[in-house]
N, C-alpha and C positions, 0 to 999 in steps of 0.2 A: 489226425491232421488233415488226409486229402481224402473224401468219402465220396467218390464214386457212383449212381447207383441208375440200371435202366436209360443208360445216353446210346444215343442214336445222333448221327450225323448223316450227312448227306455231301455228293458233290454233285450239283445240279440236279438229276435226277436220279443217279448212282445211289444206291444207301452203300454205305459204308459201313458204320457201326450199327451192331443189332443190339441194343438195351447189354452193353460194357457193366457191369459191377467191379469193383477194385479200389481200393486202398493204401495208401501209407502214411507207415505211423512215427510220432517225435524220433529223429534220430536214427531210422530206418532206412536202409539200402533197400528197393527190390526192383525188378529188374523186369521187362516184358518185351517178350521174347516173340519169336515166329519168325517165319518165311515172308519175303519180299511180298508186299500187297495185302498181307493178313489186317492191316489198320494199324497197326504201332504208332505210325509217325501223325496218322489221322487222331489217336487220339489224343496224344500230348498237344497238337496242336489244337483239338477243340476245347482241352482242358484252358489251355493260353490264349482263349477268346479269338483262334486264328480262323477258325469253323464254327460252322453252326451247328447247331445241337439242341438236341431233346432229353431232358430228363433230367436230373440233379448231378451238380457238381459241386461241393460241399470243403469250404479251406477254414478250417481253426471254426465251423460253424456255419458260416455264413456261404449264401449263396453265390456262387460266384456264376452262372454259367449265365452268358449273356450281355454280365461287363466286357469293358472295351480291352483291349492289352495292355494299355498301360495302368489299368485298374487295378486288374490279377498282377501285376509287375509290381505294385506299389504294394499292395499287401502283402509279398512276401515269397513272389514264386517265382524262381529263372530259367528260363528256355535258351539251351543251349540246340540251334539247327545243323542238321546233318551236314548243310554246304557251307558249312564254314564262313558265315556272312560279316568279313572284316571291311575295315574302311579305308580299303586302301591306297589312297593317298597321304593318311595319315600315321605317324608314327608307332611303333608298339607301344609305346607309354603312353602317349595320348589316346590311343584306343581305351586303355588301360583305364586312362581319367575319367573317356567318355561315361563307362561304367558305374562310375561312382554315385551311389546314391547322397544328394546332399540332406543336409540339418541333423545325420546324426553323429550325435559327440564322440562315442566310442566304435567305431567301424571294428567288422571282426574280421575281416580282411584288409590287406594295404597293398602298394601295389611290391613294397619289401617283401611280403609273404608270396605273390607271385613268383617273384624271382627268385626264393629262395628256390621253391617245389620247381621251377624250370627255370635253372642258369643260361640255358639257349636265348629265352627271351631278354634276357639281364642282357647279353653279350649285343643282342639284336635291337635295343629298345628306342634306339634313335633311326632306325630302319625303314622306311615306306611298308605298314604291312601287306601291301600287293606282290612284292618280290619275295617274302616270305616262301619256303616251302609248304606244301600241303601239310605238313603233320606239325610244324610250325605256325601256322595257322588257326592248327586245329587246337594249341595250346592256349595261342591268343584269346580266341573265342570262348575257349574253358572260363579262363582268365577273368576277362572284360565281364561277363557274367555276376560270375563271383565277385566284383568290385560292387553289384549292387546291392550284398548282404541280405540273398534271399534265404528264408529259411527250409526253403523246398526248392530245390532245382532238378530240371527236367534235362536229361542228357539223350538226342538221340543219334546212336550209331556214332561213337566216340571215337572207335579203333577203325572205321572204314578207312584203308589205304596205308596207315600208319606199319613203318617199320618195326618189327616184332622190341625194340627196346623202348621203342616211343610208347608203345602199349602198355611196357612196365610201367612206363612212368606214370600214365595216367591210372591207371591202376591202383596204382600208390596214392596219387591225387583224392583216387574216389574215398579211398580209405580213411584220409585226412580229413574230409568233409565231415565224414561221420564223426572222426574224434573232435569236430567244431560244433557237434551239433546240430550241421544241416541235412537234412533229410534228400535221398536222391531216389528220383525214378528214371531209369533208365532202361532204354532201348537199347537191344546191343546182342549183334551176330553170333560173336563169338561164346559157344555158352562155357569157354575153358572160364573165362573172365567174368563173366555173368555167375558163375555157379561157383565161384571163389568165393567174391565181396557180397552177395546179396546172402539178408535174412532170408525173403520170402522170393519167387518165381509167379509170373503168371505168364501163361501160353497163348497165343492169338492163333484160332483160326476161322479164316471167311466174315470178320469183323466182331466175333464174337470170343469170349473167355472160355476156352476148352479145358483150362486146366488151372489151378490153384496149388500151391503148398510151398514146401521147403526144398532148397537145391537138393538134400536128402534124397527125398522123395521122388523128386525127375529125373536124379541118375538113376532111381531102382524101376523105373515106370519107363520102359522099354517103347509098349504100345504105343504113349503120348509123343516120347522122341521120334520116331519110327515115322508115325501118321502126319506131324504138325510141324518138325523140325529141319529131322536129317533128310538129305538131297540125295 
């Protein structure tokens, strides 16, 4: 579905990414990992047209690196941002709307399936989402996403700040994606959560892929956690 190969980014004159390889596939959880400043949030974001970039970025075939965001958005791919970027002056439900992709007939989301996966927002949904809590927010934004029926969504740093129950829940979330069929790459600290729901793992370090395979494998691979992970 998302193929990856030889990207390079830049911030000003910064390089960032040194030629990134990576992957995911239909239906596929994986997960990428690393230490604050390793490139994670640079490269989802050059994937989402939000950087620039060198080298192939490749969705269901086609070239994507170098469309504008709402291009890569329209074919099928949601960016979910670490800061939680709600509208808030406006409702949760209307956030909710704003998401929505229109002209298609059978949406695989609605904003009933929201609410079912988070009753907080059901109870919340005529709310300003500015008064919203942080992890409250961070449901929203899940949420609003997902009203656009991507079939790859990009999560980064889902559980930053969230109460250890709000974690489950998204947890649970991720889990459902997968049984919908959407494919998710995500970013994310915690590798209890990480090394749960993902098929596959990849490691960042110094903007480069250090490390590839199955959560398996990274719990038995000491060195990689050691050198690239643990603090």
């Amino acid at each position: 579905m998302l193929e990856i190969s030889g990207l390079h980014a830049y911030y000003g004159k910064s390089h960032i990414l040194h030629g990134v390889d990576l992957g995911v596939g239909e239906g596929e959880i994986v997960s990428l990992l690393g230490r604050n400043g390793s490139g994670r949030s640079t490269t989802i974001r050059t994937i989402m047209g939000l950087v620039d970039g060198e080298g192939s970025i490749r969705f269901r075939g086609d070239q994507i690196l170098g469309r504008k965001p709402f291009d890569i958005a329209y074919r099928g791919i949601g960016y979910v941002p670490e800061n939680r970027e709600v509208f808030p002056k406006l409702t949760v439900h209307q956030n909710l709307l704003l998401g929505e992709k229109r002209g298609r007939k059978t949406p695989r989301w609605t904003a009933a399936d929201m609410y079912r996966m988070f009753p907080r927002l059901e109870e919340r949904q005529h709310t300003e989402a500015g008064v919203l809590s942080g992890g409250e927010q961070q449901m929203l934004t899940l949420c609003r996403t997902l009203m656009g029926d991507p079939d790859l969504i990009m999560i980064d740093e889902p559980t930053e700040g969230l109460a250890p129950k709000i974690v489950e829940l998204v947890a649970d979330y991720l889990k459902e994606l997968k049984n919908r069929g959407v494919s998710v790459l995500l970013v994310e600290q915690k590798l209890t959560i990480a090394l749960e729901i993902s098929e596959r793992c990849y490691v960042m370090g110094h903007g480069s892929i250090v490390f590839e395979g199955t959560p398996a494998a990274l719990r038995a691979d000491e060195h990689v956690r050691k050198e690239w992970l643990e603090v």
